[in-house]
C-alpha positions as CSV (number, residue, x, y, z in Angstrom):
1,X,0.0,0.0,0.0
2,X,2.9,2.2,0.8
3,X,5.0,1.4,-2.6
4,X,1.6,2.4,-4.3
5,X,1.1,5.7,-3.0
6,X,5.1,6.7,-3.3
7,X,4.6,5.1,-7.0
8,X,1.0,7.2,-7.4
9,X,3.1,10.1,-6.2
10,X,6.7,9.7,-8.2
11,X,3.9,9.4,-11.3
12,X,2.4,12.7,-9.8
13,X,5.3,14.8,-9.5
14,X,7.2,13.9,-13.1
15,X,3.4,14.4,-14.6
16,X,3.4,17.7,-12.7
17,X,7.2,18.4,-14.2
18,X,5.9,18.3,-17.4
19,X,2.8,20.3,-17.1
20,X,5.1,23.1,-16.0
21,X,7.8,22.4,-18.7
22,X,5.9,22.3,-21.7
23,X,2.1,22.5,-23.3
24,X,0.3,19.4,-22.7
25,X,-2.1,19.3,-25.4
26,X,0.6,19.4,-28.2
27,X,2.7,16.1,-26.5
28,X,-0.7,14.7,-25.8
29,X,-1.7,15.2,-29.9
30,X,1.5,14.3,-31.6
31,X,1.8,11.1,-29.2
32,X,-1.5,10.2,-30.4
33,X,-0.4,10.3,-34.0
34,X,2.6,8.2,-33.3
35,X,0.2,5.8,-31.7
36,X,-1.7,5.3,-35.0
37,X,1.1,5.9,-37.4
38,X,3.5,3.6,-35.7
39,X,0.7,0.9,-34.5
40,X,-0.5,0.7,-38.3
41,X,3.6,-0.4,-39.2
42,X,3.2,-2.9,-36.2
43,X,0.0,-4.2,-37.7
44,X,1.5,-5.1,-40.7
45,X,3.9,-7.6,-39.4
46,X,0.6,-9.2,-37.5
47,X,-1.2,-9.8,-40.5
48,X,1.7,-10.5,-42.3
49,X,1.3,-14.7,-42.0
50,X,-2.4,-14.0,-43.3
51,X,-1.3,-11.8,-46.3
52,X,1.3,-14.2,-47.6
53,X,-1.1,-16.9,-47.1
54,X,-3.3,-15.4,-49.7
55,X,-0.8,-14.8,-52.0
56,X,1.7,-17.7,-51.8
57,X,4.4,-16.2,-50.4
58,X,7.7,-17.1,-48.6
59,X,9.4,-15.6,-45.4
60,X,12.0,-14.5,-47.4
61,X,9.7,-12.6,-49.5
62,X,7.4,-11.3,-46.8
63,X,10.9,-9.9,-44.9
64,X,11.2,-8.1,-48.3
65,X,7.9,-6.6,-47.8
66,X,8.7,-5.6,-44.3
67,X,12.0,-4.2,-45.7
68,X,10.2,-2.5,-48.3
69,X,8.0,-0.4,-46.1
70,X,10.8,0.4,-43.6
71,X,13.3,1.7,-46.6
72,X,10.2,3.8,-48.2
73,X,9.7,5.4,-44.4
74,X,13.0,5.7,-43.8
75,X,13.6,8.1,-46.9
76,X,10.8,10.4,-46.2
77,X,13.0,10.7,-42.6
78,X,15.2,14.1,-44.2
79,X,12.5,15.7,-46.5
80,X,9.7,15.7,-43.6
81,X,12.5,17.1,-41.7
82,X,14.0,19.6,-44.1
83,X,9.9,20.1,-45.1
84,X,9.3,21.2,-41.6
85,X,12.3,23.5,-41.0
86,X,11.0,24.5,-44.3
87,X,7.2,25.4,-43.7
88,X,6.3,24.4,-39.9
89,X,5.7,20.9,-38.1
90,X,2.4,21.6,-38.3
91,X,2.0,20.8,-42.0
92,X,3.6,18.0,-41.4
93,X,2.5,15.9,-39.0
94,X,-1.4,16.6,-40.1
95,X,-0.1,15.4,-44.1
96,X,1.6,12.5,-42.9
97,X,-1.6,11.4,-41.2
98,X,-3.5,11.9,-44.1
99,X,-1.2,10.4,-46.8
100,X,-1.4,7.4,-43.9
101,X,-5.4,7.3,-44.5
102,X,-4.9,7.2,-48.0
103,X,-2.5,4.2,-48.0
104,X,-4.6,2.4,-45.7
105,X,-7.3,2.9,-48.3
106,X,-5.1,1.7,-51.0
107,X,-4.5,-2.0,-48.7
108,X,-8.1,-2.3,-48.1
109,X,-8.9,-2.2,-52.1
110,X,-5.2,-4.5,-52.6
111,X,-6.7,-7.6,-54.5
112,X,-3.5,-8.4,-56.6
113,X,0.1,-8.9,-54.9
114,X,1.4,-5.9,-57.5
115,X,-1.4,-3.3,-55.7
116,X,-0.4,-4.6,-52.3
117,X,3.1,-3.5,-52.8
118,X,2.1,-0.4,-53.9
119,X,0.2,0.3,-51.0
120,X,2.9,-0.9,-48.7
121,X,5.4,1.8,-50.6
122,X,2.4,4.3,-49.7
123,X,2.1,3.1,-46.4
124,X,6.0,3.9,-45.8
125,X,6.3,7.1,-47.3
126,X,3.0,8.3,-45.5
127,X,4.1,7.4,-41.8
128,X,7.3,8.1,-42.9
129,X,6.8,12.3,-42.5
130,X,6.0,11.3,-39.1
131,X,8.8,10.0,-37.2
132,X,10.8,13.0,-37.6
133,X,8.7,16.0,-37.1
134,X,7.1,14.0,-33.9
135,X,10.8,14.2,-32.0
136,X,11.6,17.6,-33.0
137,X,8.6,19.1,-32.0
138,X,8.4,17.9,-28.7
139,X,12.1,18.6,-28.5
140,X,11.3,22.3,-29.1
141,X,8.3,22.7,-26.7
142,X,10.1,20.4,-24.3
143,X,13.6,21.6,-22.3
144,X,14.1,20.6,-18.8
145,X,12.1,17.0,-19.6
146,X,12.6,16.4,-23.1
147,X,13.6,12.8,-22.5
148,X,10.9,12.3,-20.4
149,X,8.3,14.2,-22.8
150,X,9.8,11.9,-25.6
151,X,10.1,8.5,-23.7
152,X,6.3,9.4,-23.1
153,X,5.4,9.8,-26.6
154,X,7.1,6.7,-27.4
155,X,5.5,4.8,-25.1
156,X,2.2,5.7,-26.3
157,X,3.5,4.3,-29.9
158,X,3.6,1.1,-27.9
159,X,0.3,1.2,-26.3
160,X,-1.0,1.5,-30.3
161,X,1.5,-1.6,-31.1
162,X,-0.6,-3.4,-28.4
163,X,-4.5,-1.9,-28.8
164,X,-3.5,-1.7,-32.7
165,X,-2.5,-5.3,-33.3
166,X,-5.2,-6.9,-31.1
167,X,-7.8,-4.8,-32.9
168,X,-7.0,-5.5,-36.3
169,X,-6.5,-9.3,-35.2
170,X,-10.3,-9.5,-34.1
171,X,-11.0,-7.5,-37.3
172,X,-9.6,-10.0,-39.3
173,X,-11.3,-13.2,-38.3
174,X,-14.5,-11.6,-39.1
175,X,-14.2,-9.5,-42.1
176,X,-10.6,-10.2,-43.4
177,X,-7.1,-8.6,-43.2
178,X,-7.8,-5.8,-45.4
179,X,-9.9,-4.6,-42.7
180,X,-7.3,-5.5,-40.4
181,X,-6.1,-2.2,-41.7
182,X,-9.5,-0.6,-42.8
183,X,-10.5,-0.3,-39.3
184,X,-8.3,2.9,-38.5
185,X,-9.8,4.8,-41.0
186,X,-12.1,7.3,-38.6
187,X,-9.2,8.0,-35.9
188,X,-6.7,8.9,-38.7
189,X,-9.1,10.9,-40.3
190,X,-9.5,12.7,-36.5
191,X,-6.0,12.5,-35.4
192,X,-5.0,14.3,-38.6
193,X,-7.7,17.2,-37.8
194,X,-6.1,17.4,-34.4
195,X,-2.6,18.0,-35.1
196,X,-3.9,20.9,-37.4
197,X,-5.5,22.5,-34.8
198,X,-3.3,21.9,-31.5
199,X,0.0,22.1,-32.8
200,X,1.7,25.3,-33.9
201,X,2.8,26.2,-37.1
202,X,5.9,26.2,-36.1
203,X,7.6,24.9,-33.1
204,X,11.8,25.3,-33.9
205,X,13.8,28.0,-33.3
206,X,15.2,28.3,-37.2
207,X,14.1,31.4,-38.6
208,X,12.3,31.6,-41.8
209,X,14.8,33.7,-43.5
210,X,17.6,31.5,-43.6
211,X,18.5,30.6,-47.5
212,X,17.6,26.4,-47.3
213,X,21.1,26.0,-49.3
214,X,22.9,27.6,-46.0
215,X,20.9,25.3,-43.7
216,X,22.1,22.5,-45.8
217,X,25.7,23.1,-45.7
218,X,25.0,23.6,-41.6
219,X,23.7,19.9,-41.6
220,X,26.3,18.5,-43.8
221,X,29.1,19.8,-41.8
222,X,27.1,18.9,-38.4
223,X,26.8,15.4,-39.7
224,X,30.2,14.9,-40.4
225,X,31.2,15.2,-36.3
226,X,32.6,12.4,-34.8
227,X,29.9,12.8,-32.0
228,X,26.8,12.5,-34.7
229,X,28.8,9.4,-37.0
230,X,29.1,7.9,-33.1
231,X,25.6,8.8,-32.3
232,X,24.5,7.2,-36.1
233,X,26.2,3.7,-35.5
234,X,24.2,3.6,-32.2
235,X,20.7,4.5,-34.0
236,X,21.5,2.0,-37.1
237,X,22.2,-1.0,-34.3
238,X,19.3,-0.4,-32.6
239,X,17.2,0.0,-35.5
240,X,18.5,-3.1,-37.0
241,X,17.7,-5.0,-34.5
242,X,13.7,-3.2,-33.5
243,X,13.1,-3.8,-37.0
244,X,14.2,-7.5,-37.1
245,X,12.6,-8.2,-34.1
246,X,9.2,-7.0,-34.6
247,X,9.0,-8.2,-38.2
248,X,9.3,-11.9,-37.1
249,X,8.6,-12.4,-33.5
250,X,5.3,-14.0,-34.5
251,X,6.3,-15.9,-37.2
252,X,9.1,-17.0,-34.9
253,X,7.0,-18.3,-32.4
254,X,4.5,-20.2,-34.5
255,X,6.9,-21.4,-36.5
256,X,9.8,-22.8,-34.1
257,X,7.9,-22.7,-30.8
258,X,4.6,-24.6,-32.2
259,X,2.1,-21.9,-30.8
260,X,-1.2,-20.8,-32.6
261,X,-1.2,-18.0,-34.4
262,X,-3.6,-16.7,-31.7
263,X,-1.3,-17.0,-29.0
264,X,1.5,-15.5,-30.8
265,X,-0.2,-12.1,-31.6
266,X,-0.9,-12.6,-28.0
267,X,2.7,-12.9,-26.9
268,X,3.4,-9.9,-29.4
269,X,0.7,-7.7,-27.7
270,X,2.7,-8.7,-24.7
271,X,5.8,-7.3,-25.6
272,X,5.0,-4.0,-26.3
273,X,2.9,-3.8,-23.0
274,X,5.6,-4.4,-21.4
275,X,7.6,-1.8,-22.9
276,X,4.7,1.3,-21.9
277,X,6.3,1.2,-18.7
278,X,9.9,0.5,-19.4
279,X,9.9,3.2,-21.4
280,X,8.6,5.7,-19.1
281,X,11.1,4.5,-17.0
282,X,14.0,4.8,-19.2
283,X,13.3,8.7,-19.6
284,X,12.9,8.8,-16.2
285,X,16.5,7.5,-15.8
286,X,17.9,9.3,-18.9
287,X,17.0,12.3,-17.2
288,X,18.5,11.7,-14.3
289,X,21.8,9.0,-14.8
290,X,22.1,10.3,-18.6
291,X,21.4,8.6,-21.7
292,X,24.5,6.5,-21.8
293,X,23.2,4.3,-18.7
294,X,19.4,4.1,-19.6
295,X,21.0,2.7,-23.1
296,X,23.2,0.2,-22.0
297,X,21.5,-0.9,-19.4
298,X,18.5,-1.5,-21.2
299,X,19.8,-2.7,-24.5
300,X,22.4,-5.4,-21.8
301,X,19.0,-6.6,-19.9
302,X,17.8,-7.8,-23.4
303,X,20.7,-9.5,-24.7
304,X,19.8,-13.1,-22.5
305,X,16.5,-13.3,-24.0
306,X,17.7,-13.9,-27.2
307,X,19.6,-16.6,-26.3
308,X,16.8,-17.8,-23.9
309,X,14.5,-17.7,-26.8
310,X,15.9,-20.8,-29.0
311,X,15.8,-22.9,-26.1
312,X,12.7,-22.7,-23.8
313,X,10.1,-24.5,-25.0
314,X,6.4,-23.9,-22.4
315,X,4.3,-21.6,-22.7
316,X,5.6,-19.6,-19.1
317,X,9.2,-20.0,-20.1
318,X,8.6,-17.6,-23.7
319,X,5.9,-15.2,-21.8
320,X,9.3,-14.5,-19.5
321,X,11.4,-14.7,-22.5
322,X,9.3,-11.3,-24.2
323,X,9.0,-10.0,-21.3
324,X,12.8,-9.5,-21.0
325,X,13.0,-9.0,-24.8
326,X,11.2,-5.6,-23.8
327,X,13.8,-4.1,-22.2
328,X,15.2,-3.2,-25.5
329,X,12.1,-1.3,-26.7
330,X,13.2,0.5,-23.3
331,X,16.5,2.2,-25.3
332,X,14.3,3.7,-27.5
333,X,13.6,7.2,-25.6
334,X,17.3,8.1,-24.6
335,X,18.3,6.4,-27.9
336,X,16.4,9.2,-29.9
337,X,17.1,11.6,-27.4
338,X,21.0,11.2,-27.7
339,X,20.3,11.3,-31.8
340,X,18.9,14.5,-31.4
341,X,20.8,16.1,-28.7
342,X,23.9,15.6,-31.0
343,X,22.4,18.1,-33.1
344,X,22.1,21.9,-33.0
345,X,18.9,23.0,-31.9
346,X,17.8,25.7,-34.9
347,X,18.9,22.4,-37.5
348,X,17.6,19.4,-36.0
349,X,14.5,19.1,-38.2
350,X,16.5,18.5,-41.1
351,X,19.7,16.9,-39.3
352,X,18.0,14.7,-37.6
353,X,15.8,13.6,-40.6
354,X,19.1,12.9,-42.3
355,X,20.5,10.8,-39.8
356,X,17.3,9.2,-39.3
357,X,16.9,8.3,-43.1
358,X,20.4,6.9,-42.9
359,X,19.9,4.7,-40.2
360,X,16.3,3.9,-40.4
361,X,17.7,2.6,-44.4
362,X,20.2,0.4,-42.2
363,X,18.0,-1.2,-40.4
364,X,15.5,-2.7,-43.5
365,X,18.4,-4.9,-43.9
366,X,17.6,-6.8,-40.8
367,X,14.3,-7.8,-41.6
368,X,14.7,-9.5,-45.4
369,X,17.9,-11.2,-43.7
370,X,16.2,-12.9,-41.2
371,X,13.6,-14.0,-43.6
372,X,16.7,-15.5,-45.5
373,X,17.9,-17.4,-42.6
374,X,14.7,-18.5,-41.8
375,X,14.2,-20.3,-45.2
376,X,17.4,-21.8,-44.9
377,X,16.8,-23.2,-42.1
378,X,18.4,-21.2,-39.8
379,X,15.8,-19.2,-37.7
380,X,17.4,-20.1,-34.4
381,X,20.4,-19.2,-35.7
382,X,19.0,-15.8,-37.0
383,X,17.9,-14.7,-33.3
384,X,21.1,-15.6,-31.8
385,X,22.8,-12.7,-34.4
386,X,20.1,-10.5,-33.1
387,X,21.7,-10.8,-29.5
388,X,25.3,-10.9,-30.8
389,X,24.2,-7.1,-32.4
390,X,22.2,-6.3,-29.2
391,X,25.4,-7.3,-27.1
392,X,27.6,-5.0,-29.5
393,X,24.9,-1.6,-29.3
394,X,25.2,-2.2,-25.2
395,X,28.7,-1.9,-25.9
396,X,29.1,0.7,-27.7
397,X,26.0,3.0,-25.6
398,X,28.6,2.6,-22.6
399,X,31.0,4.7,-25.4
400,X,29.2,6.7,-27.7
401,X,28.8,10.0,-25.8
402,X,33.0,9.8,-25.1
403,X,33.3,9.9,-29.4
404,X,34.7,13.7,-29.9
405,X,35.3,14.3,-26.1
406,X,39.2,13.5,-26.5
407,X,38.0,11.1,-23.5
């Protein structure tokens, strides 16, 4: 009863801390659009088994469709950024959600493999004007608790990972995967409507004056730091490895572990619960410790569960394996916060879109080569080089922040 009330209170006093540090209705807003426009990405993979049922696909292919979408969204990363340094977040973030919509519409009227891929390139470049613009915003409104503002945000992309993908899942046994997808429609349409109205036209400290070839030569010599190339090997690892993971978790676990498709999605939902809390946690220690220990000690907590994973075989052994799985989706606020704070304020729109296309590009590699392993055979094998990388980005976010420090 006591732990409860100190928790009810620690929860009180941060909530408070960001009241007075920032507007609420604008983190509020763009965290629900990161809800929808990062649950619909995490949908995909959970209808995925369905999808490539119908059109007589293999795992190696339906990696490539993973890969597909995350390389379209991951080169909309440095023109939604330089867009909104350009003309104000505020464009942005309300288009991305509508060019979402419209991809959605284009996967519920997919009835040949050729239109479904299409959509999925839509689908990518849509949410891809998202991620971007979402960070920098709340980077701008946010100073004393931007990790915590952020690690927030993030954490409500997890609660649409989990709401998301069990929605669409009871959508599909009734009325088929493309309404798996269809189902968003309305709150996209809203959310879209919302960011319009609650978030300013322009949140950044550039000035609309400055010629965009000068900003450009700013990012280019910015990027070139040791500190932002250290900062960019730690997103690409971590990105490799989100991206792997969540393509083929499911798969994994029907496909190696026996389980029902059912219980899978189940397990999935799981994992991302899990991380709502871890990552509120992990700003909450990023503010305090600094990034470099919420990273590594995150990401290191992780690293056993892959291991774990090939080897336990009951249904309580895996629901402890995810659980401990999560802790890497608990990297991902101080991850993004180090990626931005690497950055000078008045550029990070289009910087950090760069660096984010970059490594975002990096990371669709992960998911077509575990598909590869997988029909060779090897799945086992494939998770265990997903903890050799999480090992090696533990590493290295004990000695990124040092890169450029003479230290």
């Amino acid at each position: 009863m006591v732990g409860s009330s100190h928790a009810r209170s620690a929860v009180a006093g941060v909530v408070g801390d960001l009241r007075r540090d920032g507007p609420g209705w604008v983190l509020l807003t763009v965290s629900l659009g990161w809800f929808l426009t990062l649950g619909v990405r995490v949908v995909y993979p959970a209808l995925l088994p369905q999808v490539t049922a119908e059109f007589g696909v293999g795992n190696a292919t339906a990696g490539g469709f993973i890969g597909l979408m995350w390389t379209t969204y991951a080169l909309l990363q440095f023109p939604g950024g330089a867009l909104a340094d350009a003309v104000g977040e505020r464009l942005v973030l309300a288009g991305s959600v509508a060019v979402t919509a419209g991809a959605v519409v284009a996967i519920v009227l997919s009835d040949t493999l050729e239109l479904f891929v299409l959509a999925t390139v839509l689908l990518g470049l849509g949410t891809g004007f998202y991620g971007t613009t979402r960070l920098t915003v709340i980077s701008a409104v946010y100073d004393r608790m931007e990790t915590t503002a952020i690690s927030v945000s993030q954490a409500a992309g997890n609660v649409g990972n989990v709401v998301l993908s069990a929605g669409a899942g009871l959508v599909s046994v009734s009325l088929g995967w493309r309404w798996g997808f269809g189902y968003l429609l309305p709150v996209l349409g809203l959310t879209a409507v919302g960011l319009w109205t609650v978030v300013p036209r322009r949140a950044s400290t550039r000035t609309d004056d400055e010629p965009f070839r000068r900003t450009m030569g700013r990012v280019a010599a910015a990027v070139r730091t040791p500190r932002v190339l250290a900062v960019t090997l730690l997103l690409s690892l971590n990105m490799f490895l989100y991206q792997s993971l969540t393509g083929f978790l499911p798969t994994y676990l029907v496909a190696e572990k026996g389980l029902d498709p059912g219980t899978a999605a189940t397990l999935f939902s799981l994992f991302f619960a899990s991380a709502i809390g871890l990552q509120f946690l992990s700003g909450v220690v990023a503010d305090r410790l600094g990034n470099r220990v919420a990273i590594a000690g995150f990401v290191g907590a992780s690293v056993p569960a892959f291991v774990l994973l090939t080897v336990v075989e009951s249904l309580p052994a895996l629901v402890g394996v995810v659980l401990l799985l999560s802790c890497l989706l608990g990297a991902m606020p101080p991850v993004n916060a180090a990626g931005l704070g690497s950055l000078p304020a008045e550029i990070r729109g289009s910087g950090f879109g760069l660096l984010r296309t970059g490594y975002i590009a990096v990371g669709a590699a992960g998911p077509p080569t575990v598909g590869l392993l997988a029909d060779a055979g090897r799945f086992d094998g494939a998770f265990l080089l997903l903890g050799a990388v999480a090992l090696a980005l533990s590493a290295w976010g004990l000695r990124f922040e040092r890169i450029g420090d003479g230290r």
